[in-house]
TILUM-885513 format. One record per atom (N, C-alpha, C): y, x negated, z negated. Coordinates in steps of 0.2 Angstrom, whole numbers, padded with zeros to 4 digits, always signed. Atoms other than C-alpha are relative to their C-alpha. Layout:
<recs>
YXZ...
</recs>
This chain:
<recs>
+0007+0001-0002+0343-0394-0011-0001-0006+0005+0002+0006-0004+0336-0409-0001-0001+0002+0007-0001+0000-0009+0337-0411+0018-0007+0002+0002+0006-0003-0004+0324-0403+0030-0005-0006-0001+0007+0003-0003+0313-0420+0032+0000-0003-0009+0001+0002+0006+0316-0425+0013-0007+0007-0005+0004-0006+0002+0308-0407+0009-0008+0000+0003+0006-0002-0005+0293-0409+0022-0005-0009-0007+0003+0006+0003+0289-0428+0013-0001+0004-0008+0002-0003+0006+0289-0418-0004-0008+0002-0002+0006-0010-0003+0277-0403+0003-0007-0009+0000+0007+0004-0001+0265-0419+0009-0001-0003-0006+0004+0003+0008+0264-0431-0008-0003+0005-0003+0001-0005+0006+0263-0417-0019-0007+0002+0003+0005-0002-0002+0250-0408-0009-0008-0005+0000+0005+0004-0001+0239-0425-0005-0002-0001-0011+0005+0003+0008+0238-0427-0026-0002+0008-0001+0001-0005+0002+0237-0408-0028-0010+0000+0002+0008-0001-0003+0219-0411-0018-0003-0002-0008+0007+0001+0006+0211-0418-0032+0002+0003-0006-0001-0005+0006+0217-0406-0046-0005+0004+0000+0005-0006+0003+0206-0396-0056+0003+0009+0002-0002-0007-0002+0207-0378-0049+0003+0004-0007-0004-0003+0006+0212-0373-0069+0006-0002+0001-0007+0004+0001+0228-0383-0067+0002+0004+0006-0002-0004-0007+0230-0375-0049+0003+0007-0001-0003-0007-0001+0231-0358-0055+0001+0000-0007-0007+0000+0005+0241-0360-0071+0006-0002+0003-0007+0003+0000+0255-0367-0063+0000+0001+0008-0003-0002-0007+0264-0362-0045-0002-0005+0004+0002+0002-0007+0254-0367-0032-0004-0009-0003+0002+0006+0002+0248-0383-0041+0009-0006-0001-0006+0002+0000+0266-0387-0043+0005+0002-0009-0008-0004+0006+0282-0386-0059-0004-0002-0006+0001-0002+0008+0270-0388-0073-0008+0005-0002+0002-0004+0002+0256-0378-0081+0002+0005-0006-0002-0005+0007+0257-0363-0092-0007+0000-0005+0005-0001+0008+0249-0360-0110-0002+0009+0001+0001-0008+0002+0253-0341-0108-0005+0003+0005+0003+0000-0004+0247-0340-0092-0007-0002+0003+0004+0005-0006+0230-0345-0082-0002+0003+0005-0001-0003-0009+0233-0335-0066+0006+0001+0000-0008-0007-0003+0251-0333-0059-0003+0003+0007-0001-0005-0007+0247-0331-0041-0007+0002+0004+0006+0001-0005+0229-0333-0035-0004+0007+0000+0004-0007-0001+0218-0316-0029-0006-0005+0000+0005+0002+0000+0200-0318-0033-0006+0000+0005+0006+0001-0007+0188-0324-0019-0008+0000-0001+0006+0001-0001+0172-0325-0025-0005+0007+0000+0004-0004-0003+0167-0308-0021-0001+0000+0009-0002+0001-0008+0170-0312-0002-0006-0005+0003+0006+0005-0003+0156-0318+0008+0002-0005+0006-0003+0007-0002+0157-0334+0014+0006-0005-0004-0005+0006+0004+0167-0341+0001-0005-0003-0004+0005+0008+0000+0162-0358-0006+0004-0004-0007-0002+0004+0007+0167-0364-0023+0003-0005+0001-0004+0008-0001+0172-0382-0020+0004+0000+0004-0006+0000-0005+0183-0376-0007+0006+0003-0002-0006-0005+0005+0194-0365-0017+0005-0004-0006-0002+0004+0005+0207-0375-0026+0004+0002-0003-0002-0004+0004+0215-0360-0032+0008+0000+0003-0006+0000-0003+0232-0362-0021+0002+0006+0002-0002-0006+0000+0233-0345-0016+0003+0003-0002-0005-0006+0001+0244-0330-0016-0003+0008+0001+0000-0006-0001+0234-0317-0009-0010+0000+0004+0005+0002-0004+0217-0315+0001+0001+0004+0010-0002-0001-0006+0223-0314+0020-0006+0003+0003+0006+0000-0003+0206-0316+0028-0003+0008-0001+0000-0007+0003+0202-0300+0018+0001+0006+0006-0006-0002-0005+0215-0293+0029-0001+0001+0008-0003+0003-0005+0213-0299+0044-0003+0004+0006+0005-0003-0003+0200-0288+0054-0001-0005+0009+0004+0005-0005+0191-0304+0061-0005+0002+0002+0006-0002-0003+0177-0299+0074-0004-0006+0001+0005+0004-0002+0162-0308+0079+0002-0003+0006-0002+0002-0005+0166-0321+0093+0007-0003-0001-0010+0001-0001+0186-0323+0089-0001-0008-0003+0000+0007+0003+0192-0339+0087+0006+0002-0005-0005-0002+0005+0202-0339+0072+0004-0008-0002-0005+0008+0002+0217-0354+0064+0002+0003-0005-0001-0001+0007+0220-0355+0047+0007-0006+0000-0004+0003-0001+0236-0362+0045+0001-0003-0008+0001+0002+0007+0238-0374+0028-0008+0002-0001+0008-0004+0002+0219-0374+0027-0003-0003-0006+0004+0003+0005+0217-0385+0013-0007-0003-0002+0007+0003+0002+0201-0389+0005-0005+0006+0007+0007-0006-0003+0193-0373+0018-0001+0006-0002+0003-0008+0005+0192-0358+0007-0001+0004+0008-0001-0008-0008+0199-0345+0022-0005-0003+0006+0003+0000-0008+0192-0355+0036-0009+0001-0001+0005-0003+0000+0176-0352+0029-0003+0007-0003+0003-0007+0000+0177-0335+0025+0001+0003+0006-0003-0001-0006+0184-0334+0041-0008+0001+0005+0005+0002-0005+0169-0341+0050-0008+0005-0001+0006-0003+0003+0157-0329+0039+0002+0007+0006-0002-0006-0007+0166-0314+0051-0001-0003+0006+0001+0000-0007+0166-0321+0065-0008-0003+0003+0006-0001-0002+0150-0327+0066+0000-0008+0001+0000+0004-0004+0141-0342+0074+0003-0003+0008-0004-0001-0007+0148-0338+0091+0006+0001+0000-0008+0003+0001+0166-0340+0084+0001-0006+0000-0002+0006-0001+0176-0353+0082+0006+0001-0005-0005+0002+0005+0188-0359+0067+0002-0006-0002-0004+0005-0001+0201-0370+0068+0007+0000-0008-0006-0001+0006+0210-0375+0050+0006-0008+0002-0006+0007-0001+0226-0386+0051+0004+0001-0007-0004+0002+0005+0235-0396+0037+0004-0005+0000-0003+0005-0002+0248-0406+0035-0003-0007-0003+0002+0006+0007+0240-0419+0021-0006-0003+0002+0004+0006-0002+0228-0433+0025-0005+0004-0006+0005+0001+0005+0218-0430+0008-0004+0008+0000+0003-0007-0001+0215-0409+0012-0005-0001+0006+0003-0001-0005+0210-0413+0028-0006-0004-0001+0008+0003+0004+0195-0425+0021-0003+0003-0003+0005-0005+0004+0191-0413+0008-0003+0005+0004+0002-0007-0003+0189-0398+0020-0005-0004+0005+0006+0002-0004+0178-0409+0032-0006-0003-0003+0006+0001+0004+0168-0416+0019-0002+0006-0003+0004-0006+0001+0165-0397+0014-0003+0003+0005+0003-0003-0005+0162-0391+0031-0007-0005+0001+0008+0005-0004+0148-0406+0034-0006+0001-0007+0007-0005+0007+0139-0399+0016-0003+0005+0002+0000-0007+0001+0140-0383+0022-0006-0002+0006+0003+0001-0006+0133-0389+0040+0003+0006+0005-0006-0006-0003+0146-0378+0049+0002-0004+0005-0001+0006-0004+0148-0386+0067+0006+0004+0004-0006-0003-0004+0160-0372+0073+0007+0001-0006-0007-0001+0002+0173-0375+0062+0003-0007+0000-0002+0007+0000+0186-0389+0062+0005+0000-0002-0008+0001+0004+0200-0397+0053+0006-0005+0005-0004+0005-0006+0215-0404+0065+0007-0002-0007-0004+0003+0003+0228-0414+0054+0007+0001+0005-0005+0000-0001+0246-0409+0058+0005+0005-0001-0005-0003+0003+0262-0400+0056-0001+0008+0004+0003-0006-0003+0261-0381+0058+0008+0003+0003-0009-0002-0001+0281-0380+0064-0004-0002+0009+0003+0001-0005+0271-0389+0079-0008-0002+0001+0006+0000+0002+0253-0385+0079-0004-0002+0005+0002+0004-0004+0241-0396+0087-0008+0003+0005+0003-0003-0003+0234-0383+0098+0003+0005+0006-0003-0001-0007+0236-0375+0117+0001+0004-0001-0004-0003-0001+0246-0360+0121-0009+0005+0000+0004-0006-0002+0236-0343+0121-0007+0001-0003+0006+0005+0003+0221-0350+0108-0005+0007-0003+0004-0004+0003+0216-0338+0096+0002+0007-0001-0001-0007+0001+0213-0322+0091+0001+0004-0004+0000-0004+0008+0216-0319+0074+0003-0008-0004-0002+0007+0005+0227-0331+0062+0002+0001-0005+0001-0001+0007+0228-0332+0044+0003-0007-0003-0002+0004+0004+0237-0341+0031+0002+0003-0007-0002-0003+0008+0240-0341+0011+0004-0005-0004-0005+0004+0004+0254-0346+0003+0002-0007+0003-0001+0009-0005+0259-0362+0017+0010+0003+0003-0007+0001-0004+0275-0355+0026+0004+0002-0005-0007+0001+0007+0288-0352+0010-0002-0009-0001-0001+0007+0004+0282-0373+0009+0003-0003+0007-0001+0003-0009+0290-0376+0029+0007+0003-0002-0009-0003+0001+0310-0377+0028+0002+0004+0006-0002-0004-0005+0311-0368+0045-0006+0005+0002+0005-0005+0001+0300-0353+0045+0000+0003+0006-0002-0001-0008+0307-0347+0062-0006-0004+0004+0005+0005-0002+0299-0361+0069-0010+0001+0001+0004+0000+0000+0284-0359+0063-0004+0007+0000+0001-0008-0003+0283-0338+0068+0000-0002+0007+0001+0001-0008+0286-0344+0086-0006-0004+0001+0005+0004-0002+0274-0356+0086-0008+0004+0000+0005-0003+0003+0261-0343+0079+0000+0005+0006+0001-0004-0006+0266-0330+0094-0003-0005+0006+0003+0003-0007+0262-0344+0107-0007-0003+0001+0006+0001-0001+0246-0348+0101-0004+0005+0000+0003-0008+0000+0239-0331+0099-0001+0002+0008-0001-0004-0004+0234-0323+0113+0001+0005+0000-0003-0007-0002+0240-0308+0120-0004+0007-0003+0000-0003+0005+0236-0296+0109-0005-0001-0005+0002+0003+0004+0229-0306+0096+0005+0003-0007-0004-0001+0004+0235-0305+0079+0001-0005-0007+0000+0005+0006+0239-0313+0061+0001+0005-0007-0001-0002+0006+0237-0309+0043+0001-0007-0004-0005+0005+0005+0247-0320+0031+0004+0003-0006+0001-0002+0007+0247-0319+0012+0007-0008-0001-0005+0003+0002+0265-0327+0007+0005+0003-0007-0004-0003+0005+0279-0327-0006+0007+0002+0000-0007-0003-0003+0294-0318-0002+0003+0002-0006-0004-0002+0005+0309-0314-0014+0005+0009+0002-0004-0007+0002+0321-0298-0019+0007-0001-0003-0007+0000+0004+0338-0303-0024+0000-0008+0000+0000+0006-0002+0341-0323-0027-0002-0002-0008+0003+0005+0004+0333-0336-0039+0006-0002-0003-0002+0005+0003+0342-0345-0052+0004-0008+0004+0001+0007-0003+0350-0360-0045-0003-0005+0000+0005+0007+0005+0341-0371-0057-0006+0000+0004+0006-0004-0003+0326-0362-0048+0001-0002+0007-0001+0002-0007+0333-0364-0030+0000-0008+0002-0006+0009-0002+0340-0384-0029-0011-0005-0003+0007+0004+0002+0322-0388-0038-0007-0003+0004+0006+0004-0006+0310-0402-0027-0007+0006-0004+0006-0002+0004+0294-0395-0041+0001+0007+0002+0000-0006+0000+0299-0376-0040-0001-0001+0010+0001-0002-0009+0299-0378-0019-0007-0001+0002+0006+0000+0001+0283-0386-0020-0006+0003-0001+0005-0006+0007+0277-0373-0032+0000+0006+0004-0003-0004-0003+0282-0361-0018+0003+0008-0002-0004-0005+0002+0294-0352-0027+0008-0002+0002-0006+0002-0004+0311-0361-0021+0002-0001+0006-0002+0000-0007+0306-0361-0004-0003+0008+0003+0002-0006-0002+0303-0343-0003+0006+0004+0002-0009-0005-0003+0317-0332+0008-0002+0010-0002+0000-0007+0000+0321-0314+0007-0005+0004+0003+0004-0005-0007+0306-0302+0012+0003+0005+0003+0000-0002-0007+0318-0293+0024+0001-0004+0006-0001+0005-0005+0323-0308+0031-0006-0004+0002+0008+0001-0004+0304-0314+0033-0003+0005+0005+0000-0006-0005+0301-0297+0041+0002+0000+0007-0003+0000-0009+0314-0299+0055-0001-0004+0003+0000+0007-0003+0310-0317+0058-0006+0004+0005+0007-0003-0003+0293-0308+0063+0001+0004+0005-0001-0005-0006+0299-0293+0073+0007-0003+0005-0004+0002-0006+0313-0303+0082-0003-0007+0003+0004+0005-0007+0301-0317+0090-0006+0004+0004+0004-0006-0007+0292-0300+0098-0005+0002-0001+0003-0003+0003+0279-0295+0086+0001+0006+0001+0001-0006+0001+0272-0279+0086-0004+0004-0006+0003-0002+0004+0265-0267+0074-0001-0002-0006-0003+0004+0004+0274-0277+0059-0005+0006-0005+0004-0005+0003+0263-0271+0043-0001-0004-0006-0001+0000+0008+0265-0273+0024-0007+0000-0001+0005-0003+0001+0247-0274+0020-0001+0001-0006+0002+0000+0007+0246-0278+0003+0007-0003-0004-0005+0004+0004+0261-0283-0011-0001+0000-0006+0002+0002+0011+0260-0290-0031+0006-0002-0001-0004+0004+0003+0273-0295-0040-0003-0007-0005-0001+0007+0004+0274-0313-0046+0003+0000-0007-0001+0001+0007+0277-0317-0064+0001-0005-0004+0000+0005+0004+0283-0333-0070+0001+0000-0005-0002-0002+0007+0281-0336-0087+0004-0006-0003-0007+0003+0003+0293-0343-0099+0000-0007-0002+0002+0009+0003+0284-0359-0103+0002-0004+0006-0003+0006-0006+0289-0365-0085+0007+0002+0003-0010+0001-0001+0305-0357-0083+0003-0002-0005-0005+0006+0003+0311-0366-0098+0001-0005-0001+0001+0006-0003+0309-0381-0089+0005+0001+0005-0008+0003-0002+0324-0377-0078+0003+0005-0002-0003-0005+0000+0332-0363-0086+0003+0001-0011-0004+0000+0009+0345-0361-0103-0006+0008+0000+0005-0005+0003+0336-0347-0115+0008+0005+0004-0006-0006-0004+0355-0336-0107-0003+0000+0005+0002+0000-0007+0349-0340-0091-0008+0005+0000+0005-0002-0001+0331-0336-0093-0001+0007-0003-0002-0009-0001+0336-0317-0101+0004+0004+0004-0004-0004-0006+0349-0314-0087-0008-0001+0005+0007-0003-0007+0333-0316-0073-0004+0002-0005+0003-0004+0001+0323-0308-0084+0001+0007+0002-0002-0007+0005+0332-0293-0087+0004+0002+0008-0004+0001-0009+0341-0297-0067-0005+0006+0003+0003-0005-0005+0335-0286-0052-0003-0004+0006+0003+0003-0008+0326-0302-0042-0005+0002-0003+0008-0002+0001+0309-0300-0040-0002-0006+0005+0002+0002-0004+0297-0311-0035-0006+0001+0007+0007-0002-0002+0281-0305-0023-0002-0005+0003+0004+0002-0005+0266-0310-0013-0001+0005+0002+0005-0005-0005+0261-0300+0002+0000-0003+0005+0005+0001-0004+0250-0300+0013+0005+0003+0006-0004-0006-0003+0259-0294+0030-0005-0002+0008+0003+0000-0007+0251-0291+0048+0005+0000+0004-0003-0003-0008+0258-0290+0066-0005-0004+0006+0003+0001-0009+0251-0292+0085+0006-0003+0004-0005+0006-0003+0257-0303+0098-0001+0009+0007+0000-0007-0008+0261-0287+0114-0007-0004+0003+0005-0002-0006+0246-0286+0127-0005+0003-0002+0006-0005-0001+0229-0280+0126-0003+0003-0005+0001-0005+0008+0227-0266+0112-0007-0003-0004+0004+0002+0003+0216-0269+0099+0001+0006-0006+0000-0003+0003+0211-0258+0085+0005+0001-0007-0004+0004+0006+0223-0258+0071+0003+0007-0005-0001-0005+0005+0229-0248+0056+0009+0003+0001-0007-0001-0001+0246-0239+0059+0003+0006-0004-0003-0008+0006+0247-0223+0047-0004-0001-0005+0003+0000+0007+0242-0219+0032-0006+0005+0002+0006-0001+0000+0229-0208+0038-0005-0004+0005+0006+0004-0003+0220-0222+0049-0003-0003-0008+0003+0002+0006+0209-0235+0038+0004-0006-0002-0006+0008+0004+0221-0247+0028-0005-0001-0009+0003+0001+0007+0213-0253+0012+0003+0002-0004-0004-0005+0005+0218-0243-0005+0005-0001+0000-0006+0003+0004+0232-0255-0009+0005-0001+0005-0005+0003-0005+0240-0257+0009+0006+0006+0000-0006-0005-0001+0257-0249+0011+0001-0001+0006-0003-0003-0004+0260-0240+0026+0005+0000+0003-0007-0001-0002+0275-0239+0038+0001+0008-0002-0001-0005+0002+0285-0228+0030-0001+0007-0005+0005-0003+0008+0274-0222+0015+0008-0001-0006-0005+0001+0004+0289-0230+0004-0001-0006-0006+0005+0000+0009+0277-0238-0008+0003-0008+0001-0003+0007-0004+0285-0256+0000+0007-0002-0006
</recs>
């Protein structure tokens, strides 16, 4: 696999030309990355456009999940959308919290952060804003928001730690995050791991979901929370691009799995409402601590 800053120069070209893809090429193919599929025209994307406040031209079909969904953003919160891309989340974002909130999308790529500001200024949307930088160090003060949200962006950051700490320090105290990612179950092909397109596609820069989980609960996370999971599905027309026909029926037939879930947690201090059993209100689909359904 290529070095930490070889990986980050990846993540940015790819993503600055990804901005101008047709959102059909985006959701055929992993994350606008590897290829499209014929068999396929949805691998990872959850459908937004029952969601108020979503915005057509802002959806470039990049997703894995719908965090925002999730996220139980109130009127007033300021919220940060990490990878904000063309806008999507931060304006459904901005649809909860109101005009008396505040929404802060950051990306790494020159051509997202245009596009998401030339949708905000269509929109006429004065409480929202795009800050251009890297999310490992995010270009915002200690203690900021109240709620943070991201889809599909930290499986594309070589050091995930990093960018979990970073996420505890700008939250305030008992704030929280929902985050729709891709986590794995066993290990990837190598052909699959070593690959720049597959890492970009965010499927080779995805780690273990326990070892995503503890990153989480060992930077001081509370109330860690499964909300939602799907299994991922690549189809054969793009793993035949790095994988022998042996290869591609041993991971078939193998025990990795791919997923997207959604997962919550709170930063410790001032309680907030939140779902913690299976008989509070969790959405039909969320798994519970200790339900099993995980």
């Amino acid at each position: 696999m290529k070095t930490y800053e070889e990986l980050k120069t990846i993540v940015r070209e790819k993503y600055n030309k990804i901005a101008e893809q047709d959102i059909s090429v985006n959701q055929s193919s992993c994350c606008g990355a590897g290829g499209s599929s014929n068999e396929v025209y949805n691998i990872m994307t959850d459908d937004y456009t029952g969601m108020q406040g979503y915005a057509q031209e802002a959806d470039l079909g990049l997703g894995c999940g719908l965090p925002t969904q999730f996220a139980k953003i109130q009127k007033g919160d300021t919220v940060i959308d990490l990878g904000s891309g063309a806008g999507n989340d931060c304006f459904v974002a901005r649809h909860e919290t109101d005009e008396i909130g505040k929404v802060i999308g950051i990306d790494f790529t020159e051509a997202m952060i245009k596009k998401a500001r030339n949708n905000a200024e269509k929109l006429g949307y004065n409480n929202v804003e795009f800050r251009q930088g890297d999310i490992e160090e995010m270009p915002v003060s200690d203690n900021v928001a109240d709620v943070i949200v991201s889809n599909c962006v930290l499986n594309l950051v070589p050091n995930k730690q990093n960018v979990i700490k970073e996420i505890y320090r700008v939250l305030k105290p008992g704030g929280h995050f929902s985050i729709s990612d891709i986590v794995l179950v066993g290990d990837l092909p190598k052909a699959l791991q070593e690959d720049a397109e597959m890492y970009a596609g965010c499927v080779a820069g995805a780690i273990q979901k326990d070892e995503y989980l503890g990153y989480i609960e060992s930077t001081g996370f509370e109330n860690v929370l499964v909300q939602k999971q799907k299994a991922i599905v690549i189809p054969n027309d793009i793993l035949n691009k790095y994988l022998s026909e042996a290869e591609l029926e041993a991971f078939k037939s193998g025990s990795t799995g791919i997923f997207s879930v959604t997962v919550f947690a709170q930063k410790p201090g001032e309680s907030i409402k939140i779902a913690t059993s299976q008989t509070d209100k969790l959405p039909a689909n969320a798994c519970a601590p200790g339900s099993g359904c995980c």
